[in-house]
KETI-340112 format. One line per 3 residues: number of its first residue (from 1); for each residue x, y, z of N, C-alpha, C, CB. Coordinates in steps of 0.02 Angstrom, whole numbers, plus 50000, padded with zeros to 5 digits. Glycine has a CB too. Layout:
REM residues N
NUM) X Y Z X Y Z X Y Z X Y Z | ...
END
This chain:
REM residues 314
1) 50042 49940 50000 50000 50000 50000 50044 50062 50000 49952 50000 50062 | 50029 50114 49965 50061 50178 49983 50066 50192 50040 50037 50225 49961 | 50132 50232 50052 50125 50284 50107 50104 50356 50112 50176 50288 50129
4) 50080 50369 50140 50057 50430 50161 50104 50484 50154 50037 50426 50226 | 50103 50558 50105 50166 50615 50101 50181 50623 50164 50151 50690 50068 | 50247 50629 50170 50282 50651 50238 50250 50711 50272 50359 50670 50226
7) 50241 50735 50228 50207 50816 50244 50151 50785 50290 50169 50872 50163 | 50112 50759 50248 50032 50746 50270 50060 50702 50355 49974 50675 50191 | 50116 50654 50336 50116 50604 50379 50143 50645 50456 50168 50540 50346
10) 50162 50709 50439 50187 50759 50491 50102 50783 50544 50231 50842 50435 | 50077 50822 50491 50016 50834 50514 49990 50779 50567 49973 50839 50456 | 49977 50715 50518 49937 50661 50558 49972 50634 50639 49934 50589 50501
13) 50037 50637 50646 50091 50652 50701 50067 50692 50742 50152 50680 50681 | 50049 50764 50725 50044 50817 50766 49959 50821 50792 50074 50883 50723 | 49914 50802 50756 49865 50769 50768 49845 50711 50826 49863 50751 50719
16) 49889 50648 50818 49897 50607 50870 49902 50627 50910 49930 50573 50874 | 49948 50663 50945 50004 50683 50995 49943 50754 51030 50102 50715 50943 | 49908 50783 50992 49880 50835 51019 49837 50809 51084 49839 50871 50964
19) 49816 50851 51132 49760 50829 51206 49698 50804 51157 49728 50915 51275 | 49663 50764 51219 49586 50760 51187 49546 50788 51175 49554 50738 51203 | 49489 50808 51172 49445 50851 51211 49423 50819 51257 49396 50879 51181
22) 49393 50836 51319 49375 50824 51391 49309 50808 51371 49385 50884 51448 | 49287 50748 51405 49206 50732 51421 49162 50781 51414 49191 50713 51488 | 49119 50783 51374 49069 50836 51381 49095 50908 51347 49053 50844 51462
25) 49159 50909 51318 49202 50956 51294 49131 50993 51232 49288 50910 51255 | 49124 51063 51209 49090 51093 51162 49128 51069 51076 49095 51179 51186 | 49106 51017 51054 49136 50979 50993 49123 51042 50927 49085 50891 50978
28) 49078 51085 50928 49079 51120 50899 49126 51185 50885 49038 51121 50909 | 49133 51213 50946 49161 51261 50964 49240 51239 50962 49131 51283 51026 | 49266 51175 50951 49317 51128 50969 49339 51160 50896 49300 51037 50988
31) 49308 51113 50861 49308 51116 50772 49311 51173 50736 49249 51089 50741 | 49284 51241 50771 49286 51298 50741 49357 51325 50756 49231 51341 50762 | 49372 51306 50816 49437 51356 50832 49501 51303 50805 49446 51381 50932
34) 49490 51225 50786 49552 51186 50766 49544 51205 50697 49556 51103 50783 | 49493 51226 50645 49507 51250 50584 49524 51302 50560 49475 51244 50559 | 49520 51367 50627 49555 51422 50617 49624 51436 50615 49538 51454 50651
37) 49646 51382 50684 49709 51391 50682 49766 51365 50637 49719 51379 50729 | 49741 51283 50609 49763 51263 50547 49776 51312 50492 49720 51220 50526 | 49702 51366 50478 49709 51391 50421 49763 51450 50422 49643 51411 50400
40) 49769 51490 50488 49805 51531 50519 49886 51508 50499 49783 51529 50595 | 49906 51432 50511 49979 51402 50513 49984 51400 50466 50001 51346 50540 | 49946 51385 50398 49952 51391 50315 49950 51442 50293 49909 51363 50276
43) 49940 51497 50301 49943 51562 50245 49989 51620 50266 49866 51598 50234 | 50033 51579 50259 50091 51634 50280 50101 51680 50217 50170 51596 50301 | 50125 51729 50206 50161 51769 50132 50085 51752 50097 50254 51721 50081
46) 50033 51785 50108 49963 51754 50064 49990 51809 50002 49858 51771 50108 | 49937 51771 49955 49944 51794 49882 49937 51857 49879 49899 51768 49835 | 49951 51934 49834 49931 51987 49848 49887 51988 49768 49992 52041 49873
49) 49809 52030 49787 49767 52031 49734 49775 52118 49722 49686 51997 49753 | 49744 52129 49669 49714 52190 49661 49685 52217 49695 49685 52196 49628 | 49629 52187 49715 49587 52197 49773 49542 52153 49799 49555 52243 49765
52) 49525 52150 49879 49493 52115 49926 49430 52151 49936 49532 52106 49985 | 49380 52152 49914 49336 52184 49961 49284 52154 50008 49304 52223 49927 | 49258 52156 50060 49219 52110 50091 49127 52170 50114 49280 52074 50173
55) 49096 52120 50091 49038 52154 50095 48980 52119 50109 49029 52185 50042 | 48910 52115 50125 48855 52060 50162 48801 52086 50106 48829 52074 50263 | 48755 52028 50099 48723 52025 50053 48649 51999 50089 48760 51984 50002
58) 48596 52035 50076 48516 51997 50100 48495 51941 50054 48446 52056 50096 | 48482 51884 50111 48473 51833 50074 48382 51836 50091 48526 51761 50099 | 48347 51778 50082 48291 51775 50076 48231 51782 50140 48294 51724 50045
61) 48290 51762 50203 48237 51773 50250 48254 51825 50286 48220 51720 50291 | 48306 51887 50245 48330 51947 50289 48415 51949 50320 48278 51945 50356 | 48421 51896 50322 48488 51884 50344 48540 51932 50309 48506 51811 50330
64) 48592 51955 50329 48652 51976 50302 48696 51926 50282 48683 52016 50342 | 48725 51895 50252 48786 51841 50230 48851 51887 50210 48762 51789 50155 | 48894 51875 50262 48948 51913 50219 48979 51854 50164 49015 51947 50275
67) 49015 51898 50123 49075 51875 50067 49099 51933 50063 49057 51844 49991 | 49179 51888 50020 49248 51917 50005 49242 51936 49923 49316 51856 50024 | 49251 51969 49894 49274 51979 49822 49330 51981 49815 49257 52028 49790
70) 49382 51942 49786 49427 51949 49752 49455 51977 49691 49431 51917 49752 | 49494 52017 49663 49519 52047 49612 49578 52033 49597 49516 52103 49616 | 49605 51988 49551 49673 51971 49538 49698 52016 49505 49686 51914 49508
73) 49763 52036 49506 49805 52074 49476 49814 52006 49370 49894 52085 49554 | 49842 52083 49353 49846 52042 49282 49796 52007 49243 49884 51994 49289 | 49743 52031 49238 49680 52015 49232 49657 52045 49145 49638 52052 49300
76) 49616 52000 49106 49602 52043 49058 49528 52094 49070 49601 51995 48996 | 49510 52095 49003 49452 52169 49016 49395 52125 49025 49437 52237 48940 | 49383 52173 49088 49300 52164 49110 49271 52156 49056 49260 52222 49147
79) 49206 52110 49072 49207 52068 49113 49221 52017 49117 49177 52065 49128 | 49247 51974 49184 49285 51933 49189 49219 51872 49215 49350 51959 49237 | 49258 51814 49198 49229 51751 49234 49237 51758 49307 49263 51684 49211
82) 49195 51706 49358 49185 51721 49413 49202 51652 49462 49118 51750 49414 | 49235 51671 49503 49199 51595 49539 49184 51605 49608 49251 51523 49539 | 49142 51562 49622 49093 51562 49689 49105 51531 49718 49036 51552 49693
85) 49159 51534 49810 49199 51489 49817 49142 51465 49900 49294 51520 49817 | 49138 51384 49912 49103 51393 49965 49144 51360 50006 49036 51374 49963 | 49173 51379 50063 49238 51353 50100 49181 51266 50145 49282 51445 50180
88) 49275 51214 50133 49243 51168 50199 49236 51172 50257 49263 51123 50211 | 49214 51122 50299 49225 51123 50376 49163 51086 50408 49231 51203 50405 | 49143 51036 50373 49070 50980 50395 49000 51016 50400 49079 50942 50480
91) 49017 51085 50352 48935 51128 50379 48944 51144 50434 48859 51087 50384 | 48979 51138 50495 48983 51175 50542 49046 51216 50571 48960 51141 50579 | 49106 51216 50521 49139 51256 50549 49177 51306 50482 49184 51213 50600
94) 49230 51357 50476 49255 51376 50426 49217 51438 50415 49257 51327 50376 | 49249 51480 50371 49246 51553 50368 49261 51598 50322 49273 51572 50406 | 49254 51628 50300 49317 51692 50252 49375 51698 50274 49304 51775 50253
97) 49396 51694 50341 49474 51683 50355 49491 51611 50333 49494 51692 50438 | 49477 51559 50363 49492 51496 50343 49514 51475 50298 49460 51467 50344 | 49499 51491 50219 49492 51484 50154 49513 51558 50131 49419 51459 50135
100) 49549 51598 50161 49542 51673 50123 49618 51642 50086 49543 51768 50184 | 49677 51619 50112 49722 51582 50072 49726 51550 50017 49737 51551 50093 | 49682 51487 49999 49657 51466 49951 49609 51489 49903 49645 51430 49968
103) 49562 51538 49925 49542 51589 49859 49585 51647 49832 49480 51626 49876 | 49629 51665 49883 49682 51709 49836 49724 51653 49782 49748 51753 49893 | 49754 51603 49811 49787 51566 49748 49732 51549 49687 49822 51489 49775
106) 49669 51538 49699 49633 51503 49660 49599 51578 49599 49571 51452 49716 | 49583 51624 49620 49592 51688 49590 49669 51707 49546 49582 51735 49653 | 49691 51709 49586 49756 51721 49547 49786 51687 49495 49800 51719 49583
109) 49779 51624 49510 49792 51564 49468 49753 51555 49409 49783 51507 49505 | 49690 51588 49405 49627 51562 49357 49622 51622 49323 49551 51536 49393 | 49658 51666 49350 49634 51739 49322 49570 51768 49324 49644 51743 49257
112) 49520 51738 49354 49449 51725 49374 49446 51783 49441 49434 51632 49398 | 49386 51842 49438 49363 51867 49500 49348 51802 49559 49294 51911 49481 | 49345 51809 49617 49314 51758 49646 49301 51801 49706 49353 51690 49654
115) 49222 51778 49726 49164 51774 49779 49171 51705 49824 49087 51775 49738 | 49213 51735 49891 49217 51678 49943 49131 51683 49982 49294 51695 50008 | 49094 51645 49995 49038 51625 50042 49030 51638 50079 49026 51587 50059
118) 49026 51679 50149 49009 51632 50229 48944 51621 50227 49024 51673 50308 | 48911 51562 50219 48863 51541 50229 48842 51535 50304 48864 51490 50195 | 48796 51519 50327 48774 51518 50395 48790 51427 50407 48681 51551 50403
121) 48829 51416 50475 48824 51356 50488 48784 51339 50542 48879 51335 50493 | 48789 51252 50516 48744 51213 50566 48820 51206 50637 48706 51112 50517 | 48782 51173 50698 48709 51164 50708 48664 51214 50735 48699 51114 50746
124) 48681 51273 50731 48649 51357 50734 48584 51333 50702 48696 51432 50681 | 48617 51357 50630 48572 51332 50575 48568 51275 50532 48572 51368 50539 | 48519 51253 50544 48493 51178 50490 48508 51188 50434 48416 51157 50479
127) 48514 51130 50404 48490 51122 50337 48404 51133 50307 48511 51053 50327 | 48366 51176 50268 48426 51211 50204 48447 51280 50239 48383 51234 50111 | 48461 51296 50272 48495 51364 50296 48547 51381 50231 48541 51354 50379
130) 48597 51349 50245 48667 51344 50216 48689 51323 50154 48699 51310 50248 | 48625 51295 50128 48613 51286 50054 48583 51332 50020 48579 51235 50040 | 48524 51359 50052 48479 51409 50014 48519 51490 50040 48382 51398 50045
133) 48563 51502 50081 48611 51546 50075 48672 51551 50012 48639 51537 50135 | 48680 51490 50000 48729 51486 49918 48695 51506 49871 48753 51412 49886 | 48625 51459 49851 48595 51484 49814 48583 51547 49799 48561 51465 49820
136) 48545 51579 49847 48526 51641 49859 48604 51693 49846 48489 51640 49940 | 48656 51684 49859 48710 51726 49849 48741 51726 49757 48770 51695 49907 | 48733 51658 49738 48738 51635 49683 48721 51673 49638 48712 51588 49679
139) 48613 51670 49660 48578 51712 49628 48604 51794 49608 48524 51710 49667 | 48615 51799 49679 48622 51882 49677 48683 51922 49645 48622 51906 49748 | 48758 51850 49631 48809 51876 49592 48783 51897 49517 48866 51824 49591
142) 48747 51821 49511 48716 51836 49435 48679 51896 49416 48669 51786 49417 | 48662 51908 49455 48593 51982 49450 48642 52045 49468 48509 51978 49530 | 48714 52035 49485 48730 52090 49499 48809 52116 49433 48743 52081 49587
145) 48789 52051 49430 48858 52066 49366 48894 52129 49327 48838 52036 49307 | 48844 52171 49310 48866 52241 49290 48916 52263 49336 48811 52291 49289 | 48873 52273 49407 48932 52330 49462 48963 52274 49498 48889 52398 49534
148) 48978 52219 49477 49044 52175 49492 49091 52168 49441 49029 52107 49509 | 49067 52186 49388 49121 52182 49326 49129 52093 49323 49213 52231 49349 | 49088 52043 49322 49082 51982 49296 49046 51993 49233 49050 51934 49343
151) 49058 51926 49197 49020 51897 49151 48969 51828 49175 49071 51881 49099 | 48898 51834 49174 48846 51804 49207 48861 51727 49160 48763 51852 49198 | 48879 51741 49127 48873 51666 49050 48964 51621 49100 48905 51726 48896
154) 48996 51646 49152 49037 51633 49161 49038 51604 49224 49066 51672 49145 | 49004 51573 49275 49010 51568 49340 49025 51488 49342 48944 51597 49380 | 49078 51492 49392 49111 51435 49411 49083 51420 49488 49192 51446 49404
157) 49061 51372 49507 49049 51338 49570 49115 51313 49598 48998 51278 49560 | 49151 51324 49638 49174 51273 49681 49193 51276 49754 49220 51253 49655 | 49217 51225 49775 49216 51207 49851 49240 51145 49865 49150 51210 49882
160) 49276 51138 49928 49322 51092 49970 49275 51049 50009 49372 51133 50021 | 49259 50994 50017 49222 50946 50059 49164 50962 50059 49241 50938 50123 | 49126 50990 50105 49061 51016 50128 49043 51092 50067 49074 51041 50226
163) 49088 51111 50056 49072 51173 50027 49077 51134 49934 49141 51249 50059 | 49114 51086 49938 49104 51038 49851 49040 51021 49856 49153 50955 49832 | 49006 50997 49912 48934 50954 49924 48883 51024 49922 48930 50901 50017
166) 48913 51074 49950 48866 51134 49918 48852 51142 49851 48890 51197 49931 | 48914 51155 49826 48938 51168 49754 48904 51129 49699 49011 51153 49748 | 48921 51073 49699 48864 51002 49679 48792 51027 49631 48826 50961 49769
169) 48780 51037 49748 48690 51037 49764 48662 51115 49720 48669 51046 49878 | 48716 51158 49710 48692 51239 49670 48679 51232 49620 48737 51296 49660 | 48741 51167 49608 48731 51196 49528 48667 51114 49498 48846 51201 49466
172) 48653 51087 49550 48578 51023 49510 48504 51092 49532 48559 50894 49589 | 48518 51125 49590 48473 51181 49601 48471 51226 49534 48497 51225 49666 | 48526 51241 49514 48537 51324 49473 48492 51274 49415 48647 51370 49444
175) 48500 51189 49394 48474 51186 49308 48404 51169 49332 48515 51114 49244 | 48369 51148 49381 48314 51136 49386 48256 51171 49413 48320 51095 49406 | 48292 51244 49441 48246 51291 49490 48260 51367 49452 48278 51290 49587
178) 48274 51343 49394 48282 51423 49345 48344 51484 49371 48193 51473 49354 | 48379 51421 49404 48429 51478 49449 48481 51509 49375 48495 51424 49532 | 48547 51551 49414 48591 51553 49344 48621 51504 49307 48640 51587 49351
181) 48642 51540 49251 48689 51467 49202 48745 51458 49243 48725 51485 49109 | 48755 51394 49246 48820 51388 49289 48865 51354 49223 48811 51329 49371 | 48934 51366 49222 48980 51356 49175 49023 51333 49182 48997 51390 49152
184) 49042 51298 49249 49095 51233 49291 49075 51224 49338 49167 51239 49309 | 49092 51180 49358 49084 51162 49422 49177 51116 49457 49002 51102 49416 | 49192 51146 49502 49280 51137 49544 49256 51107 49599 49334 51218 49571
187) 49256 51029 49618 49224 50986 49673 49299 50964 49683 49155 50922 49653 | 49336 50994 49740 49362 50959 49796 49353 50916 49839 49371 50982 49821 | 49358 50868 49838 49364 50818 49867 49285 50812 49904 49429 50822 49910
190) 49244 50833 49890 49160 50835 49878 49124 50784 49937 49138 50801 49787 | 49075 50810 49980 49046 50749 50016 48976 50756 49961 49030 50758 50118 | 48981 50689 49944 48917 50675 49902 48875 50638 49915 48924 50657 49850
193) 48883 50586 49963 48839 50531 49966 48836 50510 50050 48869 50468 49913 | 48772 50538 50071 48797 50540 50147 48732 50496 50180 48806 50630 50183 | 48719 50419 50161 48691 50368 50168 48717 50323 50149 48646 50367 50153
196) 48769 50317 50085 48823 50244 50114 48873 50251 50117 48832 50183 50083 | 48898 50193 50197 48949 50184 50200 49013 50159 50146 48937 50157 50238 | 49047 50192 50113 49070 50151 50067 49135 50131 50069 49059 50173 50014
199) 49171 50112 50035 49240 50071 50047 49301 50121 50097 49277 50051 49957 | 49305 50172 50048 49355 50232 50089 49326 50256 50125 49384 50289 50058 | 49275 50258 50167 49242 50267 50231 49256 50222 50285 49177 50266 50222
202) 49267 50174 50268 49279 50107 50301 49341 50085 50303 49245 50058 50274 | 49398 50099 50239 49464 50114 50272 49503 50146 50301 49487 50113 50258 | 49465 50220 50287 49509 50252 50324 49470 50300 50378 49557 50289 50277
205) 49434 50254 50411 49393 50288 50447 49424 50316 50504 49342 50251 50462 | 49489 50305 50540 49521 50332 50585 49582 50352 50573 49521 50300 50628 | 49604 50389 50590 49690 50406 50573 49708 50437 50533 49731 50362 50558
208) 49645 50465 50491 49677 50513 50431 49656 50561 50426 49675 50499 50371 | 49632 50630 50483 49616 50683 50490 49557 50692 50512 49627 50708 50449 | 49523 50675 50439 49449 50668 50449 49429 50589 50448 49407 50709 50390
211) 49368 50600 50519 49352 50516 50527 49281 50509 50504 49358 50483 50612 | 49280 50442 50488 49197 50418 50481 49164 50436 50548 49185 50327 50468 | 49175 50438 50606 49146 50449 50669 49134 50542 50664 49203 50415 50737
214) 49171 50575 50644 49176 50639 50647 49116 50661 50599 49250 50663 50629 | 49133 50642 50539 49091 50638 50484 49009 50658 50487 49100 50570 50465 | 48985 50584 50515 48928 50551 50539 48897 50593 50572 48937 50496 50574
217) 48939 50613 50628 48916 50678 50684 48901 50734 50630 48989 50710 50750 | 48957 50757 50616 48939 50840 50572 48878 50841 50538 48995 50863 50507 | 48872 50792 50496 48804 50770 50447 48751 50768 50516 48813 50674 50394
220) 48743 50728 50547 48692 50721 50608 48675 50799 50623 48729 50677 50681 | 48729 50857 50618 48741 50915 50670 48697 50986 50599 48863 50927 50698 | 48710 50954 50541 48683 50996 50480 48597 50973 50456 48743 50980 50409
223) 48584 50900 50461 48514 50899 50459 48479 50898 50505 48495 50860 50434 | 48430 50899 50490 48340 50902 50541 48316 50827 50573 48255 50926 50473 | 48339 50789 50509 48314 50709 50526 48348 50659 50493 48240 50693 50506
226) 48364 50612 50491 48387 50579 50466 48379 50564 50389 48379 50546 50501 | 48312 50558 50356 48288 50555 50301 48321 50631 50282 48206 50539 50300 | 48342 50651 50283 48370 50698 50229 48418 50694 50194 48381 50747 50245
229) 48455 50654 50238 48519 50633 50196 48503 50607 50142 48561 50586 50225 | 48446 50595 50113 48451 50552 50082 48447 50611 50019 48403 50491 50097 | 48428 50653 50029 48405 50712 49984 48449 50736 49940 48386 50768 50019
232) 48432 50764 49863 48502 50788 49827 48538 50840 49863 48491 50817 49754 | 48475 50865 49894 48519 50924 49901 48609 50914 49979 48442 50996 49930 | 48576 50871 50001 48605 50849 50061 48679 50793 50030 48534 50806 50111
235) 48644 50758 49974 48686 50686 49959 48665 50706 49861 48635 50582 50010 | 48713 50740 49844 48691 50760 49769 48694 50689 49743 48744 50820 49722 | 48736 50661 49736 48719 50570 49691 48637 50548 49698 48774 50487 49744
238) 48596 50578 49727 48546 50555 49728 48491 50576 49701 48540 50546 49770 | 48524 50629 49655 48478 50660 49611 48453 50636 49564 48495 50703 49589 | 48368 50641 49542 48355 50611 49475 48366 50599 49445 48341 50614 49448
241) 48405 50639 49400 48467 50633 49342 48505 50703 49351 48436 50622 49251 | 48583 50676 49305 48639 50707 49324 48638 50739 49261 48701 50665 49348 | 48600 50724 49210 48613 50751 49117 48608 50819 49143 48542 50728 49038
244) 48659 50877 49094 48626 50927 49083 48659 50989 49146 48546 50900 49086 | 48697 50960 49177 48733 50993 49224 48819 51037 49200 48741 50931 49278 | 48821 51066 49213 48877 51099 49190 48956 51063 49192 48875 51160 49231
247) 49002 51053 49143 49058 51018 49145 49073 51032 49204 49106 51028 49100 | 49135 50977 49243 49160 50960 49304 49221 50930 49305 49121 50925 49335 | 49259 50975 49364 49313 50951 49382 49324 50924 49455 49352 50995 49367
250) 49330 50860 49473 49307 50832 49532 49387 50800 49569 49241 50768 49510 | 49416 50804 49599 49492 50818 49645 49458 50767 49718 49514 50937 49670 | 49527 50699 49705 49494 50663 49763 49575 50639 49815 49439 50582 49724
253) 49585 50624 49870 49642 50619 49906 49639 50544 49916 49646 50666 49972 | 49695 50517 49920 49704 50433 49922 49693 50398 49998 49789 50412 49898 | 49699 50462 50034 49683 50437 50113 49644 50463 50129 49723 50442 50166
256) 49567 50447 50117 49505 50489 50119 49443 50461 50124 49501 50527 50067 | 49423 50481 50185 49364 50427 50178 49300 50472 50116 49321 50411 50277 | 49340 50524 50086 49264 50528 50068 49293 50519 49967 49213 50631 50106
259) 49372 50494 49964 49381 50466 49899 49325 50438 49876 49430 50421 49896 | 49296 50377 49891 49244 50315 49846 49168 50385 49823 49201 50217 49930 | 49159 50410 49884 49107 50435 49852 49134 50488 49781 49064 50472 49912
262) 49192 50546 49790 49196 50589 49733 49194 50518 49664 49282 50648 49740 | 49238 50471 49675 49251 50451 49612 49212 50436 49584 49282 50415 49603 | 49142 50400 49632 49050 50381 49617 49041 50427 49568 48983 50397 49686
265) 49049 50494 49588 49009 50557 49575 49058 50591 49515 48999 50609 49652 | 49110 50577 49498 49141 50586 49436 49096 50529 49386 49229 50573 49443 | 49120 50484 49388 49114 50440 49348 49002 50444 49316 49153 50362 49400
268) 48971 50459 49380 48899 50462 49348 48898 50533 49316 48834 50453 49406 | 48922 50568 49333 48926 50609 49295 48938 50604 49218 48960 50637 49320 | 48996 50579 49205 49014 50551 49125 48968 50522 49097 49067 50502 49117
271) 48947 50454 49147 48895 50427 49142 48841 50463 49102 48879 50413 49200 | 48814 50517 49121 48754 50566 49099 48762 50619 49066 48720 50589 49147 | 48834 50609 49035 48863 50643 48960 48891 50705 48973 48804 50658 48900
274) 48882 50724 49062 48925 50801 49085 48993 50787 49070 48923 50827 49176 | 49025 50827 49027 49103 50820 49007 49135 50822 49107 49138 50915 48936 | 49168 50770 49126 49219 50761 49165 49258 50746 49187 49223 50760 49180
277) 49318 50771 49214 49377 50755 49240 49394 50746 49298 49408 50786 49227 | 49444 50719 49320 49450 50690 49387 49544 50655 49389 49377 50620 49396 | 49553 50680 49460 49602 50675 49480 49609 50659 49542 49625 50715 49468
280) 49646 50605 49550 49640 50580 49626 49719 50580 49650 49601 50494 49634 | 49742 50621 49699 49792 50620 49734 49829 50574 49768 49783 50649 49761 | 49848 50505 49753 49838 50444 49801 49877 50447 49870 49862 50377 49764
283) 49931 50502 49891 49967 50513 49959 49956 50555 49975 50024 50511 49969 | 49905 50590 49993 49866 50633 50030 49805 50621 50063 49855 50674 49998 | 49786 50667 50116 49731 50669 50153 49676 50730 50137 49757 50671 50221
286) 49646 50711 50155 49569 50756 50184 49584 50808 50200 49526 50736 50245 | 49573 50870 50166 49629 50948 50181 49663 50978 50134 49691 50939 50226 | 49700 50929 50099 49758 50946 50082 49766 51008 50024 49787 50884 50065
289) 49731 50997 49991 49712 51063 49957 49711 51135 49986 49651 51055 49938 | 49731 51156 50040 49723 51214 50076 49816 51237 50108 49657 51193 50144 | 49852 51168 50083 49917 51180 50113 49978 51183 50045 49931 51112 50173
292) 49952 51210 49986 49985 51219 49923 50052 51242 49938 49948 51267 49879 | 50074 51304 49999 50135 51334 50013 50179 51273 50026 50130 51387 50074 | 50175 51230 50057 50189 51163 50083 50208 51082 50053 50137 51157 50112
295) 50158 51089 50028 50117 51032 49988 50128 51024 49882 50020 51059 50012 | 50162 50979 49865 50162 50990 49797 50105 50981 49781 50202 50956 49759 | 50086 50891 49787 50025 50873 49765 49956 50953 49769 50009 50798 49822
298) 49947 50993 49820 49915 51027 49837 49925 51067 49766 49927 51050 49903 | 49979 51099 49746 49984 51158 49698 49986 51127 49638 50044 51206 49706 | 49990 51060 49632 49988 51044 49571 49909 51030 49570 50039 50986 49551
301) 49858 51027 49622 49788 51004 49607 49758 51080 49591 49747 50957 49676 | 49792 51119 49608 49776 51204 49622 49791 51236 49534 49850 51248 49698 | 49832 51215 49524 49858 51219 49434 49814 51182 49401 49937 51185 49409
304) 49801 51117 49393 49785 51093 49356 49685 51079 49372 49840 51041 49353 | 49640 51110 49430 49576 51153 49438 49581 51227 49402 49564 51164 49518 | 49652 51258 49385 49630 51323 49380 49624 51322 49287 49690 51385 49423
307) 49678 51257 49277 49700 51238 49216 49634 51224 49174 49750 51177 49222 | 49560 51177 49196 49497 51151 49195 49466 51217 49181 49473 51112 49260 | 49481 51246 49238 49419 51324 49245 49429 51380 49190 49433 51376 49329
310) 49528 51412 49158 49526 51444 49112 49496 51406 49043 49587 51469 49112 | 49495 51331 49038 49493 51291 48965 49431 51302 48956 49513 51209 48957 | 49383 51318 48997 49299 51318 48993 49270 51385 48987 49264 51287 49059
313) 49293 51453 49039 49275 51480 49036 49336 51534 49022 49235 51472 49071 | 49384 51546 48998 49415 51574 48965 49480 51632 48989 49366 51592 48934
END
């Protein structure tokens, strides 16, 4: 069997070795502050854009949602393609800081404006909270395109774990609920199927960052009832049909419990004639995409998503 990148195999070290949490410990509040500080230890020397701006947007039931706009330097003439980035963290943790690292490379790299998310998380808020906040932001890039200087015929979906399983669920929403044209879709390492257990759930359910036990919980911590999982919007593989969805680039890690499902979800895809590609990292973990400064495999998955995103949308 492979081994695990040293890099990664460092992490998983420092991981072990860390305290527990204590009986009765706040698992939420646990998870929010261990993904800050991770993201905090990765973005050292961050990318420099044109411009950052951060601003909140009314979604449907009144709420404010903030997001980040990105502006890459070296850019051609407005208007530019877009992408809509929705950070991971199991639906319940992660942020505009968290991910503000990885949308500057992913902007920069694509030559693409990009719109980072903060969606509202569970278990605050349920599911659809945090779905119909994408949507709804989605919507409102498209409708706002003029005084963003995008092109609406140009919007790219993507997202890391929970925020790929957003990404997914927007863009089977955007072709069936009259939402915008979506024009890629960038699925990182994607939770798609969150009713079976499947093979890489079951191997690497402990020891590799993210666990099947951890998993299980977060999903438990984002729906209402159990039967939802079963829902596209919750578990996109379970959608009616997949025809008709916007080309895809789907990025999976070799030590991952949630590998079996992306590759499911590449492959039906093809299946249903969506042009897609797929790349699976086989010595890496669950993450790894966020540690590019570090990490080859990481910048070469970061090149060759941004490589997908200019070939489509230009």
């Amino acid at each position: 069997m492979m081994k695990v990148h040293p890099v990664c195999q460092v992490m998983l070290d420092m991981i072990a070795e860390a305290p527990q949490p204590a009986p009765g410990a706040d698992m939420v509040a646990l998870a929010r502050a261990s993904l800050e500080a991770k993201a905090s230890q990765s973005q050292n020397d961050p990318v420099d854009m044109a411009s950052v701006e951060d601003r909140s947007v009314m979604v449907r039931d009144g709420h404010d949602v903030p997001v980040r706009i990105y502006t890459p330097h070296s850019v051609g003439a407005a208007p530019l393609p877009v992408i809509v980035y929705f950070h991971g963290g199991a639906w319940i943790a992660g942020s505009l800081g968290t991910h503000d690292g990885t949308c500057r490379h992913l902007a920069d790299m694509s030559g693409c404006k990009l719109v980072s998310v903060d969606y509202r998380l569970a278990p605050e808020h349920k599911f659809p909270v945090g779905f119909d906040d994408c949507c709804d932001i989605t919507e409102w890039i498209a409708g706002s395109a003029g005084s963003l200087g995008i092109d609406p015929s140009k919007i790219v979906l993507a997202g890391d774990s929970a925020g790929g399983n957003l990404a997914a669920a927007v863009a089977l929403w955007a072709r069936d609920y009259d939402g915008p044209k979506i024009a890629f879709q960038l699925l990182i390492y994607p939770v798609i199927d969150c009713v079976t257990v499947s093979g890489s759930r079951k191997d690497f359910a402990e020891g590799y960052f993210l666990t099947q036990p951890a998993m299980d919980w977060s999903t438990d911590q984002y729906v209402r009832q159990p039967a939802e999982r079963g829902m596209w919007q919750v578990s996109p593989i379970y959608a009616e049909r997949l025809a008709g969805l916007p080309p895809a680039h789907v990025i999976t890690a070799g030590f991952d419990i949630l590998k079996d499902e992306g590759i499911a979800y590449a492959r039906a895809l093809e299946n249903a004639g969506v042009p897609t590609t797929h790349v699976d990292y086989p010595d890496v973990i669950h993450g790894f995409f966020g540690f590019g400064a570090v990490l080859e495999p990481a910048m070469d998955a970061m090149k060759r998503g941004c490589e997908e995103i200019r070939r489509v949308v230009g």
